[in-house]
Each structure stands twice: as structure tokens, then as C-alpha cells.
DRENFI-673978 format. One record per residue (C-alpha): x, y, z. Coordinates in steps of 0.2 Angstrom, whole numbers, plus 2048, in hexadecimal, padded with zeros to 3 digits. Example, Ala and Ser with C-alpha at 12.3 -4.5 7.8 and 13.67 -1.06 7.14 Angstrom:
+-----+-----+-----+
:   X :   Y :   Z :
+-----+-----+-----+
: 83E : 7EA : 827 :
: 844 : 7FB : 824 :
+-----+-----+-----+
end
This chain:
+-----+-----+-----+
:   X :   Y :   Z :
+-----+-----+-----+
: E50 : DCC : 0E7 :
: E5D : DC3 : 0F2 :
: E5F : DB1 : 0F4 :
: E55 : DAE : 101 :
: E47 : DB8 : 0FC :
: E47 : DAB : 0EB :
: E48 : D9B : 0F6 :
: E37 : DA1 : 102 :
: E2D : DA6 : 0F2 :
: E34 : D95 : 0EB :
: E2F : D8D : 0FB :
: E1C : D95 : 0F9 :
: E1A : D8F : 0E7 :
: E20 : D7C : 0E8 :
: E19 : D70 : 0F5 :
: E25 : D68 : 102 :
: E2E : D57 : 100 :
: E25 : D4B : 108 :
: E33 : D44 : 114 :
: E31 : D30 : 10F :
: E37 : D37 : 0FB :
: E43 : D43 : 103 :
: E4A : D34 : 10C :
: E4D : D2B : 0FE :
: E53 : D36 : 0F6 :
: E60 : D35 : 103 :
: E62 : D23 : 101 :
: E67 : D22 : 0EF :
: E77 : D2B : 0F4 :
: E7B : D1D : 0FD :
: E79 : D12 : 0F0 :
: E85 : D1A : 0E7 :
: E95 : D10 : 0E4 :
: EA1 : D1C : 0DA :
: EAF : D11 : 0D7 :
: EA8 : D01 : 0D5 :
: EA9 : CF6 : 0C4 :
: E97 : CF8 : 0BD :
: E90 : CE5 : 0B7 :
: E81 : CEB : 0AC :
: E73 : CDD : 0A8 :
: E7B : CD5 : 099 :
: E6C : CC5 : 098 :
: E5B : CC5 : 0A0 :
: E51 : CB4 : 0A0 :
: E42 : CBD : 0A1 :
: E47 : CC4 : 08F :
: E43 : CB2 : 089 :
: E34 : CB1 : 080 :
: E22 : CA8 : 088 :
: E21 : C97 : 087 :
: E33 : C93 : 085 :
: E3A : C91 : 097 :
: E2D : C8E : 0A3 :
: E2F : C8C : 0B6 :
: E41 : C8E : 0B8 :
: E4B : C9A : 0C1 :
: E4E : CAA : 0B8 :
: E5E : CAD : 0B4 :
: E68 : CBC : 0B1 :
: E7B : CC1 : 0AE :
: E82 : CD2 : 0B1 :
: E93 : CD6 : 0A9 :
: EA0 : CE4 : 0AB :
: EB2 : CE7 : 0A6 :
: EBC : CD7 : 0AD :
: EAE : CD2 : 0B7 :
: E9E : CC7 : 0B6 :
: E8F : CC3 : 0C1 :
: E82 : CB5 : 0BE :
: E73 : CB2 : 0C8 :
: E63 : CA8 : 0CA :
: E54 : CAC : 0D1 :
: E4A : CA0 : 0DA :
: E39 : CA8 : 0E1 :
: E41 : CB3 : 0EF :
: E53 : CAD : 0EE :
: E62 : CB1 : 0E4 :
: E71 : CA3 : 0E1 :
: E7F : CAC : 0D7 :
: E90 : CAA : 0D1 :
: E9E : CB9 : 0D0 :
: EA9 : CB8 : 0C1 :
: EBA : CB7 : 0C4 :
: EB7 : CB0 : 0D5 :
: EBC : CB7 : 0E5 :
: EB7 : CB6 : 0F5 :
: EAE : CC7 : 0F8 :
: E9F : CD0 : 102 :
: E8D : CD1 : 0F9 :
: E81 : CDE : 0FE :
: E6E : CDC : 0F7 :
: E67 : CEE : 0F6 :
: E56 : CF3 : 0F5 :
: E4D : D01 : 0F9 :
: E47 : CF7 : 108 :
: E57 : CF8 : 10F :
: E69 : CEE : 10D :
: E6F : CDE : 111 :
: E7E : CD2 : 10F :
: E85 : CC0 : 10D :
: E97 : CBD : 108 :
: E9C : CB0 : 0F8 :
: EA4 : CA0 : 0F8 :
: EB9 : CA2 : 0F5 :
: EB2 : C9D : 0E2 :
: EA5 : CAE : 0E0 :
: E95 : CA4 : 0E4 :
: E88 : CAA : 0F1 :
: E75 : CA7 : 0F6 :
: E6C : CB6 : 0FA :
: E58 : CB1 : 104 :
: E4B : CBB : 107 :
: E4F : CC6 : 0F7 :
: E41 : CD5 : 0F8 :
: E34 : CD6 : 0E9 :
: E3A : CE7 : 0DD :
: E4A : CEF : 0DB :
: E58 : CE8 : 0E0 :
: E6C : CEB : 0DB :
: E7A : CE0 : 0E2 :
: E8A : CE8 : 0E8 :
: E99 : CDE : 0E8 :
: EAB : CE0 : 0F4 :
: EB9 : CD5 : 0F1 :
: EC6 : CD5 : 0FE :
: ED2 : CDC : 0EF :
: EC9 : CEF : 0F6 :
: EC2 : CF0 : 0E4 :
: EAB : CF1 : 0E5 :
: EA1 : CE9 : 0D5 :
: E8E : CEF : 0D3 :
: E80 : CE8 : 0C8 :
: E74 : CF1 : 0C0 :
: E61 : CF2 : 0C8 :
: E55 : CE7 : 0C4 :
: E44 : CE2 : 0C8 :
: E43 : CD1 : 0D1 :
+-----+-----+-----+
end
């Protein structure tokens, strides 16, 4: 059997990819940031247990070699600090698409409009360097 003989009779066995998957599919790739420090979730507010923070703003810190991000979530908005700071770009990603702001010459930003679900924060300093967070669920 030659190789394309295989991939026909695969291609009769499983179902096509619907293309909104396949699509993001392709996406992820572009999420991808190789060379960037990863700042994984280190504290979670939600963690805290019922009853003993109430109606505040959930707060979460991210940390990575050399490098720390704090944020706070009010509703659909996101005020954050970037630890040691530097002026640098910030890009919100979500699988509804990407957008940015810049921090403060101190590391702190204000992302609005922050899409309910997954989101991961990619950070650019001016130094060429790229910090990522984690994903989390907002």
C-alpha cells in the first residue's frame, strides 16, 4: 500500500475537521511565544475560601524567573502592575481575538472590555525580551 492509498482509506474512516476547530487549531500556533519568560499563576484570590473576602476584586499574581505580574479583576477590567517595571507593550489574548495597551514607565496598565473565559497576557519590554502568563479563566 503506498502512502496515498493510506491517507484516502484514512480519509473514508474518520470524519472531516469541521473548519471553525481546524481554525483554531491554527490559532494556537500563534499563541505560541517560544522565548518568552513564562510567569505561571503563583496566587489566586478565588482560591480563598467562601465567606472570607467578599465583593472585592479578584486578585491574582503570576511569577517567573526574575519577573512578576499582579493583577485585579474588576467585573470586565483588568489593573496590573509588571514586576520589575518597565515601560513595555501588553497584548490580552483570547480565543476571541487579541488586543493591546502599553504600561505605565513603572509596569502598570489597565486593560477594558476584558472577554469572559480564557485569557493569557503577553508582555514586550522595549529590552526585545517577551513575558507570558499562564491561562486563566476570567
Amino acid at each position: 500500500m503506498t502512502d496515498d492509498e493510506l491517507i484516502e482509506r484514512l480519509r473514508g474512516v474518520f470524519p472531516p475537521v469541521p473548519g471553525r476547530l481546524f481554525a483554531l487549531g491554527l490559532a494556537a500556533f500563534d499563541w505560541l511565544a517560544p522565548n518568552a519568560t513564562l510567569a505561571t499563576l503563583a496566587y489566586d484570590a478565588a482560591d480563598t475560601p467562601a465567606g472570607v473576602r467578599g465583593g472585592e476584586p479578584r486578585t491574582l499574581t503570576f511569577a517567573g524567573p526574575g519577573v512578576r505580574v499582579e493583577i485585579e479583576v474588576h467585573g470586565r477590567e483588568i489593573v496590573g502592575q509588571l514586576a520589575p517595571g518597565a515601560a513595555a507593550e501588553v497584548i490580552l489574548r483570547s480565543p476571541r481575538g487579541e488586543r493591546g495597551t502599553r504600561t505605565d514607565e513603572s509596569g502598570g496598565f489597565v486593560l477594558s472590555e476584558v472577554p469572559a473565559g480564557l485569557i493569557s497576557l503577553l508582555f514586550r519590554p522595549a529590552d526585545g525580551t517577551s513575558i507570558v502568563t499562564s491561562w486563566i479563566h476570567v
